[in-house]
N, C-alpha and C positions, 0 to 999 in steps of 0.2 A: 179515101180509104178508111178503111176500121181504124179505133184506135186501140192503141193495144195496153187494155185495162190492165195496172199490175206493174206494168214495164217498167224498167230502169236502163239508163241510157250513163253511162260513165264515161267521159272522154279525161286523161290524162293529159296534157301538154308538157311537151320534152323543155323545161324553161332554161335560157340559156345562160344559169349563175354557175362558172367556173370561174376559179380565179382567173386563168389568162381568158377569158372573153372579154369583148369589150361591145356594148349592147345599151341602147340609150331606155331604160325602163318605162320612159313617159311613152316610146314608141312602142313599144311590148304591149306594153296593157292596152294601148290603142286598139292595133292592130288583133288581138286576144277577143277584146268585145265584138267586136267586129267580124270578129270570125264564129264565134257563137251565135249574133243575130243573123248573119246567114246561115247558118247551118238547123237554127232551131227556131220552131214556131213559138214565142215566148207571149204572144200575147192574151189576154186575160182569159179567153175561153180556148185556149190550147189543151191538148191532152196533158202537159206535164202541170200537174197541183201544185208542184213544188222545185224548187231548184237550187241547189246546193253548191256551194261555192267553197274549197277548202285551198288551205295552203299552209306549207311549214316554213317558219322564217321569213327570210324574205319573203318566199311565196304566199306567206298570207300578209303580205305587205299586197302583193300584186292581185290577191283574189279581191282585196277591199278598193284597190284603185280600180281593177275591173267592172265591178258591182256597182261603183260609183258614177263612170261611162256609162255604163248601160242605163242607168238610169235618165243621168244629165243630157246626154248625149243620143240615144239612140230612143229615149221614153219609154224603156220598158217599166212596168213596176214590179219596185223587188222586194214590197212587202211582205211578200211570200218566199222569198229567196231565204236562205239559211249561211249563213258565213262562219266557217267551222276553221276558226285560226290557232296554229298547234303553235306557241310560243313563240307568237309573231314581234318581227322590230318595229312595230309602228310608228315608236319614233323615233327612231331608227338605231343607229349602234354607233357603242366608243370604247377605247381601249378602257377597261373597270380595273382598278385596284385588285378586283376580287379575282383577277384571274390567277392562274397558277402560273409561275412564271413563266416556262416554258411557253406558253400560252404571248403571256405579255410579248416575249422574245420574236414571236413566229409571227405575231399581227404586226408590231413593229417594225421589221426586216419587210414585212410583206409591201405596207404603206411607203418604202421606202423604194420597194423593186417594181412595185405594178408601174408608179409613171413614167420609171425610166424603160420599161417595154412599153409603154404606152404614146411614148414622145415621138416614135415615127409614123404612127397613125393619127397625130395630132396634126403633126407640122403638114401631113399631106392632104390635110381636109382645108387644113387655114391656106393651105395654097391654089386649093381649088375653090378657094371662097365660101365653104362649108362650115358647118358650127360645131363642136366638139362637146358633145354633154357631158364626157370622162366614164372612167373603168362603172361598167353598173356598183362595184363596191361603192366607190365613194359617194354614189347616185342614193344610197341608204344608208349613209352616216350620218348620225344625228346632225339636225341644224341645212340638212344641201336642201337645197329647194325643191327636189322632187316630195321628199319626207314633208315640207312645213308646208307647201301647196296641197298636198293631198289631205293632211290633217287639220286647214283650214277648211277644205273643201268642206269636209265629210262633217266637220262641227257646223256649216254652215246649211245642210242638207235638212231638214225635214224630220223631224222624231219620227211622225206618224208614216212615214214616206221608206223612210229606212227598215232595211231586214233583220231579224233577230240573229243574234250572233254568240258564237261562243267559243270561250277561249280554251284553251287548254295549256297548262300550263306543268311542268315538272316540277317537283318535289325539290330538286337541286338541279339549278341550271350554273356552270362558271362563265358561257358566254354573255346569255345577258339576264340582266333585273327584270324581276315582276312586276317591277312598275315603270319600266320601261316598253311593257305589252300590254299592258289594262291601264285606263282611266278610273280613276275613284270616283264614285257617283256620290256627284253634290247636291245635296237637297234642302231645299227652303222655306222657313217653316215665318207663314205671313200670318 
């Protein structure tokens, strides 16, 4: 068919970060790439010039581990891609000091209630012989392996290979640090 010069194509995904969900992220984002190289012709002389990939928070946790599949895994190239992260945990989150307390209070109690809702969806997977990845919260607290696998990944990936990316970031955030969403670009002077 024609292509339709001009066009913009926006798909949203409903992502499943509630507190009470429980959702193994590595599977998310799998499943996410996956559903975008079916749905879209992404390869070099497709109609689409460019492809934008955004996410808030976590979500821009999952548009970079996406982007990183599609790449690794499916061969698309996303040097054309654009990664538009609006005060992403990339590596990932902890309770800060700088919170206000009621804050400290509410993430605290929180940490303390998800795995006791969490423990009969555990106990019923370990008895069906299944693996347990835990609450997607703890899945992007700094330090779980989902966070330090991805962010090995992605240091490991390709400058020239990788999509231009940008962050965005508030003015005053209490949940998490700025340098907890941006890397300092190091540079070496031979």
């Amino acid at each position: 068919g024609a292509h339709d010069e001009g066009a913009v194509h926006v798909v949203c995904p409903k992502l499943p970060f509630k507190w009470n969900k429980r959702n193994d992220v590595d599977d998310l984002t799998k499943k996410l790439a996956t559903k975008i190289v079916e749905n879209f012709d992404l390869r070099e002389n497709s109609r689409y010039e460019e492809v934008i990939l955004a996410g808030h928070s976590a979500g821009g946790v999952v548009a970079q581990a996406v982007c990183l599949r599609l790449a690794t895994e499916h061969k698309v190239n996303v040097s054309r891609f654009r990664l538009v992260l609006i005060a992403p945990i990339t590596r990932g989150w902890e309770i800060s000091n700088h919170y206000p307390l009621s804050q400290k209070v509410a993430s605290r109690l929180g940490l303390i209630l998800v795995p006791l809702i969490d423990l009969p969806f555990r106990l019923v997977s370990l008895l069906r012989g299944g693996t347990y990845s835990g609450h997607w919260i703890y899945q992007m607290r700094k330090g779980a392996p989902f966070i330090v696998n991805l962010r090995l990944r992605w240091l490991a990936f390709e400058k020239e290979r990788r999509p231009t990316i940008f962050i965005f970031l508030g003015t005053v955030d209490e949940i998490v640090s700025w340098r907890d969403m941006v890397d300092k670009a190091i540079h070496s002077e031979r």
